[in-house]
C-alpha positions in Angstrom: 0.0 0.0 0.0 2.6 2.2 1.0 4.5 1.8 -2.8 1.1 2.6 -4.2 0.5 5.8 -2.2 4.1 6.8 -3.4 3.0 6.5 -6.6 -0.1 8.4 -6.5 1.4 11.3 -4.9 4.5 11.8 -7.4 1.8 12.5 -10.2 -0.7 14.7 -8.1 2.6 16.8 -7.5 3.4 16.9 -11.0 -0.1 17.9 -11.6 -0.3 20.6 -9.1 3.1 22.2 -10.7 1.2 21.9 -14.1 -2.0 23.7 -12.7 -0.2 26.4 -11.4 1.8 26.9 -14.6 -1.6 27.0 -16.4 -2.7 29.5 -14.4 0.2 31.9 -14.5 -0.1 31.7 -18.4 -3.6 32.5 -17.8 -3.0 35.6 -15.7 -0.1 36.7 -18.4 -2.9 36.2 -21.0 -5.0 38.6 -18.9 -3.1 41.1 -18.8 -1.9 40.7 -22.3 -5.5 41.1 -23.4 -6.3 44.4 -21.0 -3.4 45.7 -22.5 -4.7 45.8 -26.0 -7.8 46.8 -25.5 -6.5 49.8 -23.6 -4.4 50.6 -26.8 -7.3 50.4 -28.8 
């Protein structure tokens, strides 16, 4: 069981890295977006 649980934590980790990459993008792309439309 132990092995197992090792197993499943090493890709929620991974995953939680991912999501938080995602979501800086995200914010970037925000910004990036607000930032055109006050050019326009």
């Amino acid at each position: 069981m132990r092995v197992i649980m090792t197993d499943l934590e090493s890709p929620i980790k991974l995953n939680k890295k991912l999501l938080l990459c995602l979501l800086i993008s995200f914010m970037l792309f925000l910004t990036a977006c607000s930032n055109n439309k006050n050019k326009i």
